[in-house]
LOMAR-151026 format. One record per residue (C-alpha): x, y, z; chain. Coordinates in pm, 1 decimal. Each point is the difference from the previous one (the first is absolute). Layout:
BEGIN
[[X,Y,Z],"A"];
...
//
This chain:
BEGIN
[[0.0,0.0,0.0],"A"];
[[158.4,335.0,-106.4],"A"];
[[34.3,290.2,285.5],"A"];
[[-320.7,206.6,5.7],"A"];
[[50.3,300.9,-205.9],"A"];
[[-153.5,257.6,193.0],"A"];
[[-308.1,176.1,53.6],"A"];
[[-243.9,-123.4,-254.9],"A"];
[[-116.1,408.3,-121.2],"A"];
[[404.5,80.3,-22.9],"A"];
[[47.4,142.5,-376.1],"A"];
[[290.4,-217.0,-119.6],"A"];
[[305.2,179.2,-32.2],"A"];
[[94.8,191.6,-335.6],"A"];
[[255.9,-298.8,-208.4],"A"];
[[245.1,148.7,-290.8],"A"];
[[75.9,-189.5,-301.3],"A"];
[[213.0,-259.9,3.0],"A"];
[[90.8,50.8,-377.5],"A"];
[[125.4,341.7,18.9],"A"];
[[194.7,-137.6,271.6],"A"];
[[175.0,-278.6,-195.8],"A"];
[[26.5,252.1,-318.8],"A"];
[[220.4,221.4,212.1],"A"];
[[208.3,-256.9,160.7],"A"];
[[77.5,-200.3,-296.9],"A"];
[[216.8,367.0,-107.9],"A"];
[[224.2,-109.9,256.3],"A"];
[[317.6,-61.8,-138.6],"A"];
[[100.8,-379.5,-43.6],"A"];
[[-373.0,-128.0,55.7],"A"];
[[-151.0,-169.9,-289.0],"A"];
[[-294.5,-52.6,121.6],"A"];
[[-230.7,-12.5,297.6],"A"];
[[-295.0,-145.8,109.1],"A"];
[[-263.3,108.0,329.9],"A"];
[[-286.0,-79.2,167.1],"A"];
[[-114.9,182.0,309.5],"A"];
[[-294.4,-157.1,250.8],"A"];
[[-195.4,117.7,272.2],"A"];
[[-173.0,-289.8,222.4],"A"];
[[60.0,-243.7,-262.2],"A"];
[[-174.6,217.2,-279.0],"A"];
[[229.4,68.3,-307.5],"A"];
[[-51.9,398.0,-16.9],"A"];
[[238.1,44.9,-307.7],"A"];
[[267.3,-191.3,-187.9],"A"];
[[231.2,130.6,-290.1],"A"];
[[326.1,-85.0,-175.6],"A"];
[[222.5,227.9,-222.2],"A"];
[[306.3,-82.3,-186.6],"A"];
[[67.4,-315.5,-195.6],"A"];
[[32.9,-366.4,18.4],"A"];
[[341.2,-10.8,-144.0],"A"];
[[284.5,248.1,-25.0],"A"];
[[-23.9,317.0,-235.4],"A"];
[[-346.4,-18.4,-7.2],"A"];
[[-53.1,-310.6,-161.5],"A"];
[[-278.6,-279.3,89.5],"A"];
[[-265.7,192.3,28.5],"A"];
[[-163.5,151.0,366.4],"A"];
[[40.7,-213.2,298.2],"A"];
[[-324.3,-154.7,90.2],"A"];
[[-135.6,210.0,391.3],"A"];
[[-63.5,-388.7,159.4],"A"];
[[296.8,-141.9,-155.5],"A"];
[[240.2,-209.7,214.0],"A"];
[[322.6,116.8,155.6],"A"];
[[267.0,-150.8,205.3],"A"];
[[-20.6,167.3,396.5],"A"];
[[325.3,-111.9,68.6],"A"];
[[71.9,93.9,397.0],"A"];
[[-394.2,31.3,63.9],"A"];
[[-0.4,-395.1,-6.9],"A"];
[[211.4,16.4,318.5],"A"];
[[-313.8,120.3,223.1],"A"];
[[-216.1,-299.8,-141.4],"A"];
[[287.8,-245.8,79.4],"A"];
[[32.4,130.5,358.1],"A"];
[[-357.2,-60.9,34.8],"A"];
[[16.2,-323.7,-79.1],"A"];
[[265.6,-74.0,240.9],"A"];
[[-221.2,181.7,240.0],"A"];
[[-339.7,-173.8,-66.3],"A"];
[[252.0,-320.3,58.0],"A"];
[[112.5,159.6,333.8],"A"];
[[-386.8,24.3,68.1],"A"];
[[-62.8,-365.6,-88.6],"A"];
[[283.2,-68.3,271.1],"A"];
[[269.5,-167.9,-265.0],"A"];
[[245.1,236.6,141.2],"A"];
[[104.1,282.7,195.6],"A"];
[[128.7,338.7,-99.4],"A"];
[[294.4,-52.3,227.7],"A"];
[[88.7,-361.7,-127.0],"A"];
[[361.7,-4.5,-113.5],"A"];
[[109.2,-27.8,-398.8],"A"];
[[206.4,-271.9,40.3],"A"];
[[-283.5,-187.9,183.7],"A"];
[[-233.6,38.2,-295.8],"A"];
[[252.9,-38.9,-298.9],"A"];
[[281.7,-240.2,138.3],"A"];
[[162.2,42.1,-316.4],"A"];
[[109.6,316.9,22.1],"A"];
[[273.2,-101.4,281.1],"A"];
[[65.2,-315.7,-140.5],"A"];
[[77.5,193.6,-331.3],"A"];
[[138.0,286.7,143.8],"A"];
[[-227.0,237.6,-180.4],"A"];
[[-78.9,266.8,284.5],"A"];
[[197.2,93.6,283.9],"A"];
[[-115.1,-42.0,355.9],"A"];
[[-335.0,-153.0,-136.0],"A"];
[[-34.5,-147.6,408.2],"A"];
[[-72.8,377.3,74.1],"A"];
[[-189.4,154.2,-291.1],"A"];
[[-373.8,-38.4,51.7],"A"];
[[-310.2,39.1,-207.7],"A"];
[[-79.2,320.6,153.5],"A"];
[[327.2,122.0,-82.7],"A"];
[[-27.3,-135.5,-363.2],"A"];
[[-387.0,151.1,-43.7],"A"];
[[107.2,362.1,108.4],"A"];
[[365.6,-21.9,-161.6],"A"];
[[170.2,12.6,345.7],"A"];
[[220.9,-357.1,-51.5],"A"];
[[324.1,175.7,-111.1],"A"];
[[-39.4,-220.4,-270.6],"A"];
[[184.0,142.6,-298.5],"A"];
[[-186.0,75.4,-380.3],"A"];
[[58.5,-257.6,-277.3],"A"];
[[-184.9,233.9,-231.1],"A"];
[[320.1,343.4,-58.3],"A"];
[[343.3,-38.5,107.4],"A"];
[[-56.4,305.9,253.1],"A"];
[[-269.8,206.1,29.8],"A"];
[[-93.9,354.9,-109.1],"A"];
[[64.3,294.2,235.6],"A"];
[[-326.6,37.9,98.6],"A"];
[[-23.2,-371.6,121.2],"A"];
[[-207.7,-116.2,-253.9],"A"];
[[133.6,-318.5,-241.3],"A"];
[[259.0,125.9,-248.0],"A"];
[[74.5,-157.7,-391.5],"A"];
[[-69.4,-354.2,-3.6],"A"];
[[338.9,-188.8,48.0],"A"];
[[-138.5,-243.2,-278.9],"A"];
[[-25.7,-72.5,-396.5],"A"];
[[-365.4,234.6,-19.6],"A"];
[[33.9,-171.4,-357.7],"A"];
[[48.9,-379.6,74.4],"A"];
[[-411.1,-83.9,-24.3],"A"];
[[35.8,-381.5,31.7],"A"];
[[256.3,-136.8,234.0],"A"];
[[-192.8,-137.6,310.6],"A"];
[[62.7,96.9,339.0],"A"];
[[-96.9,-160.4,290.3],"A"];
[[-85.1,215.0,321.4],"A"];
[[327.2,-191.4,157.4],"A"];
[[217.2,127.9,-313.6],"A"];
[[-119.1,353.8,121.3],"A"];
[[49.2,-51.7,327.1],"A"];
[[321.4,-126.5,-80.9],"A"];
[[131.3,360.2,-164.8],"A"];
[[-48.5,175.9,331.0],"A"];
[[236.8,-241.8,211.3],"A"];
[[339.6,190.4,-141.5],"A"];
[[-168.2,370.5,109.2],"A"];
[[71.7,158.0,337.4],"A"];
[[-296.8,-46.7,249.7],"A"];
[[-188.2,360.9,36.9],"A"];
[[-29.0,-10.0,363.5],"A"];
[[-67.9,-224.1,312.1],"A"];
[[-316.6,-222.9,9.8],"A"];
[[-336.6,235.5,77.2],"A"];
[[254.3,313.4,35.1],"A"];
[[-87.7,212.6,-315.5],"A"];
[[-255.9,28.4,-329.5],"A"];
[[224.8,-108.7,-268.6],"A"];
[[-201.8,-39.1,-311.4],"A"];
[[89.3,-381.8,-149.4],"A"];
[[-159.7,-216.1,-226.7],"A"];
[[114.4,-258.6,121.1],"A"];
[[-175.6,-1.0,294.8],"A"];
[[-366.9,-84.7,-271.1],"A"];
[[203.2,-245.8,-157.4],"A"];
[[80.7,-188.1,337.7],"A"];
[[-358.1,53.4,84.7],"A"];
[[-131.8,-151.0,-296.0],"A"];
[[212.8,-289.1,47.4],"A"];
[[-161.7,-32.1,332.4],"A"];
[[-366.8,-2.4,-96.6],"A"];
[[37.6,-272.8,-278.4],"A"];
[[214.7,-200.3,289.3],"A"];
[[-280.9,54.2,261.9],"A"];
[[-261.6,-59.6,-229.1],"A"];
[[114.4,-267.8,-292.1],"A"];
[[-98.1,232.6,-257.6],"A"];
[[150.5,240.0,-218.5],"A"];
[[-44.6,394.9,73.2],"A"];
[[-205.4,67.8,-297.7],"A"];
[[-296.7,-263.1,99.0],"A"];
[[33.0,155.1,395.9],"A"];
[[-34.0,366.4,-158.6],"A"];
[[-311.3,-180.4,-261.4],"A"];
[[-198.9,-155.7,254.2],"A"];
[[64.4,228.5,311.7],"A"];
[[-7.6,374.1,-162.9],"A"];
[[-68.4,-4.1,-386.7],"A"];
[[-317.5,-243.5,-1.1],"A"];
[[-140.0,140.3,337.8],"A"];
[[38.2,374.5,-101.4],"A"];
[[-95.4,-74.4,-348.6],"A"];
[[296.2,82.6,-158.1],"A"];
[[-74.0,-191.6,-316.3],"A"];
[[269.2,188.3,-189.0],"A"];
[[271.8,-46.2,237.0],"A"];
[[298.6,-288.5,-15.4],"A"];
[[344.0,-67.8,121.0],"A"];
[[266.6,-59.6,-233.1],"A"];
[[249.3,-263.7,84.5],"A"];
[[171.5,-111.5,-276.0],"A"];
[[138.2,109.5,-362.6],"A"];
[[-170.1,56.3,-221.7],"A"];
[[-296.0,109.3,224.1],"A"];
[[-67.8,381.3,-120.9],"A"];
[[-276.6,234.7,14.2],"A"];
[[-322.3,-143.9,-156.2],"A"];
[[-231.7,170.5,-260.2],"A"];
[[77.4,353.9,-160.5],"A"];
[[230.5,231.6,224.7],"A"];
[[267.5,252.7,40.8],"A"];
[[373.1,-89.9,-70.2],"A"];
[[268.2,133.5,257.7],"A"];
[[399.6,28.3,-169.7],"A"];
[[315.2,40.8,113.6],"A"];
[[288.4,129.2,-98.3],"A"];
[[294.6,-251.7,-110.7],"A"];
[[372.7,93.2,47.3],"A"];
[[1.4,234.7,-301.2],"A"];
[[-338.3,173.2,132.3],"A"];
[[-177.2,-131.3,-196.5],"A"];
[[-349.0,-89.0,137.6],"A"];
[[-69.7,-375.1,-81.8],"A"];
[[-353.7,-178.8,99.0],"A"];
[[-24.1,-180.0,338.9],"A"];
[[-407.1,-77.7,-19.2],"A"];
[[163.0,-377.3,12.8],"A"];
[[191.5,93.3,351.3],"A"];
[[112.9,-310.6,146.7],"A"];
[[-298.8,-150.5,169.9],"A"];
[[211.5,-201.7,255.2],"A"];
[[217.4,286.1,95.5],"A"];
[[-347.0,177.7,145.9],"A"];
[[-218.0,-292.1,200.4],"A"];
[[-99.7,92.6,364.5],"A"];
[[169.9,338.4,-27.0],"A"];
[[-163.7,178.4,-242.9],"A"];
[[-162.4,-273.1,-280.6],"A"];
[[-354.8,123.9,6.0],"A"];
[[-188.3,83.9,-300.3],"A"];
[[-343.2,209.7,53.9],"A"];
[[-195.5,292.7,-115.2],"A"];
[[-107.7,319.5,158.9],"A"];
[[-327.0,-180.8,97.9],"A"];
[[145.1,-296.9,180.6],"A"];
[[330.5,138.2,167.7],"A"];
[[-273.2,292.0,107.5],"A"];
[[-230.9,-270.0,182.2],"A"];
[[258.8,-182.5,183.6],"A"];
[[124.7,347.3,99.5],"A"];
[[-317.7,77.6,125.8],"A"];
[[-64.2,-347.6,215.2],"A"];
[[319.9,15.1,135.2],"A"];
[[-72.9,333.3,113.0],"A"];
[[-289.4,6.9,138.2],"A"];
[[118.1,-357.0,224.1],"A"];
[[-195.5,-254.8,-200.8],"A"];
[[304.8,-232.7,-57.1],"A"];
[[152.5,49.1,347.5],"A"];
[[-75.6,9.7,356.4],"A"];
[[150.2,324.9,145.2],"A"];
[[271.0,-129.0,198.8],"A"];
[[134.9,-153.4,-346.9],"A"];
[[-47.2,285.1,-184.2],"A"];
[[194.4,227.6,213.0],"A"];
[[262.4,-207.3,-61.0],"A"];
[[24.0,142.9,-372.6],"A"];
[[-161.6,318.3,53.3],"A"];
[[202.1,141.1,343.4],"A"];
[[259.2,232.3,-177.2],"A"];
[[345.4,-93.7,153.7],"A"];
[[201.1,395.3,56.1],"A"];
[[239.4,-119.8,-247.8],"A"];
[[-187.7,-99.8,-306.4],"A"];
[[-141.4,266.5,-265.2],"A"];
[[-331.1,154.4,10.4],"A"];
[[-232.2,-102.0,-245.5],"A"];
[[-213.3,262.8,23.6],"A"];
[[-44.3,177.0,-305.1],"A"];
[[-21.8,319.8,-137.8],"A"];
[[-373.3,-10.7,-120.7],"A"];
[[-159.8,159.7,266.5],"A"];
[[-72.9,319.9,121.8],"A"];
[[-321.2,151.7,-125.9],"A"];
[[-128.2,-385.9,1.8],"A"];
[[-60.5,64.7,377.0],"A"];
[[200.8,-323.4,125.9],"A"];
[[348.8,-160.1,-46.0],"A"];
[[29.1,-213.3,-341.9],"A"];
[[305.8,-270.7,64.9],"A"];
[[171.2,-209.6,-244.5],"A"];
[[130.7,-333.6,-65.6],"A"];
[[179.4,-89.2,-297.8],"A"];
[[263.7,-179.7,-188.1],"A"];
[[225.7,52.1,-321.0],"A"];
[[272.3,-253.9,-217.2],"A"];
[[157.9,27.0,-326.8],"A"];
[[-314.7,138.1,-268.3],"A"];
[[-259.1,151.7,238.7],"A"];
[[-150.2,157.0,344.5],"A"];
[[-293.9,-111.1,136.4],"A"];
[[-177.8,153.2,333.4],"A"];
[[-281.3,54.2,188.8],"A"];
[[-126.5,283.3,188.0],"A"];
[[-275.8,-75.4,250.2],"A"];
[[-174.8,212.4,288.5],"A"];
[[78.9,-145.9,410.9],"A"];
[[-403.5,-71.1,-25.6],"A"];
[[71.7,-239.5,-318.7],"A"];
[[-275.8,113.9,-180.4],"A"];
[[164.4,183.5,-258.2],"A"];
[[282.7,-130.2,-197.1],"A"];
[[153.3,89.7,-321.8],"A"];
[[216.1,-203.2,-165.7],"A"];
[[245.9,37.5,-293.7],"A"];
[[268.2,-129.3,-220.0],"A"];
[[271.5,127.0,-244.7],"A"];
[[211.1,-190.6,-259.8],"A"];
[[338.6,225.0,-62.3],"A"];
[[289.3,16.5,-231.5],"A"];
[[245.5,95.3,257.1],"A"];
[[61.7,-132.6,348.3],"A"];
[[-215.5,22.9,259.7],"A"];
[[229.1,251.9,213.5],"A"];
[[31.1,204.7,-288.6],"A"];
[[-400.4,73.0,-46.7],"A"];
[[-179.0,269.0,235.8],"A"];
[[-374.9,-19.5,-42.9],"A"];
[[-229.1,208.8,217.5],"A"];
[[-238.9,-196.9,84.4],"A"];
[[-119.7,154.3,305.6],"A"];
[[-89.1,282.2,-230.0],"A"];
[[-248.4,-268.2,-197.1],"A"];
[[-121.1,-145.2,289.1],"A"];
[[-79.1,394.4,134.3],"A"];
[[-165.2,90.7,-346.6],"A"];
[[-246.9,-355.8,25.7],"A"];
[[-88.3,-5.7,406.7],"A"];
[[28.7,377.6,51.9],"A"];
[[-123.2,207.4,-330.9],"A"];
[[52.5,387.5,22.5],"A"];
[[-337.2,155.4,-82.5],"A"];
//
């Protein structure tokens, strides 16, 4: 059942168009294209796309429900699972690593596993170091991928990933700091299909995406998995600059850390449950949602004349950006996602300034 929205003779509030809003942001330079959808209780209120499918404005316009990859969003609905499975009692947010996944000291794959726990793992407190960039960027966040971005078909196991992080220096002491670490997901999703005998993407199928009717939404595993159906392709550049297609990004090098493929309408509504503490009992969502003093805000800059805070979560690899914005209440989210011909770092989009001109129209 969806939060009550209020007073039943309260005029709805004014909503801007969410096609002027992609038009604008697809002049951004080094976005291609761009695709939105913005929702207030769980009613589509405007979608839009500008741009092109393909580079230099080829493939024609980018269909407004067409699928996109959510890359880091996917980490919230893996830590839910591993929450519901605290719920169901199969373990404990303070059970050890190398309890769950033995072969992680028997391989040698993660230092002081006895001590990292899955608290520490959900909330990027383990100390566990990023397999993902060989350092990260100034501001904290993930830097270049320390990978071929171009080899689309060698298969990597979560272990193999796992296994790229041993030779880095730890980021700090078990539970002492935020230090951001994919890693940490692909330990995690390790752990579900351990705990559970299945793989992540039927756990994510049968516990979020069929629930929540998110018809559209999958998790890639595996190349060649892609991007079904008509959509926006992200590029980037090769050693001489030049920008080269990625829409066939290694499937296996994304998995529990950021493998999801959705559209504005599905990433919106588990936004929106997850919110709004449909999926959770409190004391298991706090432990995702209590902000630690050294991690980043994620509140975002589309607020103001909206009359509340507007926060964001978010997540970008080689070819695109893809976030969400939502309201504290959950009942307004809008969602977007932008295929590029430069690296992510490189691109500034304001999209607080689209979410502003959709939730909070001048006059």
């Amino acid at each position: 059942m969806l939060a009550p929205a209020g007073p039943a003779a309260a005029a709805p509030a004014p909503v801007g168009s969410v096609q002027k809003a992609m038009e604008e942001l697809a002049r951004t330079p080094g976005v291609v294209g761009v695709v939105g959808g913005a929702y207030v209780d769980g009613r589509s209120v405007g979608l839009g796309s500008a741009g092109s499918r393909l580079l230099d404005g080829k493939g024609g316009k980018i269909p407004p429900n067409s699928r996109f990859r959510i890359w880091s969003q996917t980490k919230q609905m893996v830590a839910t699972v591993v929450l519901q499975l605290v719920e169901e009692g199969e373990l404990g947010v303070d059970d050890k690593l190398g309890d769950l996944l033995p072969e992680v000291v028997e391989k040698d794959l993660v230092q002081r596993a006895d001590e990292v726990t899955v608290r520490q793992l959900l909330r990027h407190t383990s100390g566990v170091p990023d397999w993902y960039a060989d350092k990260p960027n100034p501001d904290g966040s993930e830097g270049d991928p320390a990978f071929d971005v171009f080899d689309f078909t060698t298969p990597y196991r979560p272990l193999d990933l796992v296994a790229w992080s041993r030779g880095r220096p730890r980021t700090g002491e078990p539970g002492e700091k935020w230090s951001y670490s994919n890693t940490n997901y692909t330990l995690l999703g390790l752990i579900i299909e351990r705990l559970t005998g299945h793989d992540l993407a039927t756990e994510l199928r049968t516990r979020l995406f069929g629930p929540l009717k998110m018809t559209r939404t999958y998790l890639m595993a595996q190349p060649p998995d892609g991007v079904r159906g008509p959509h926006g392709h992200g590029y980037y550049p090769d050693a001489d600059g030049t920008p080269r297609d990625v829409d066939r990004f290694n499937a296996s090098l994304t998995g529990a850390p950021g493998g999801a493929v959705s559209t504005t309408h599905d990433v919106s509504a588990f936004n929106r449950a997850f919110t709004q503490g449909k999926l959770l009992p409190p004391e298991l969502q706090r432990v995702l949602t209590d902000r630690l003093p050294s991690a980043p805000r994620s509140r975002g800059e589309g607020r103001g004349r909206c009359g509340d805070d507007l926060y964001i979560t978010g997540g970008a690899a080689p070819g695109s950006i893809a976030m969400t914005f939502y309201s504290e209440d959950g009942r307004r989210q809008f969602a977007m996602s932008f295929t590029l011909s430069v690296q992510p770092s490189a691109v500034e989009v304001d999209a607080g300034k689209a979410v502003e001109s959709v939730f909070c129209p001048s006059p």
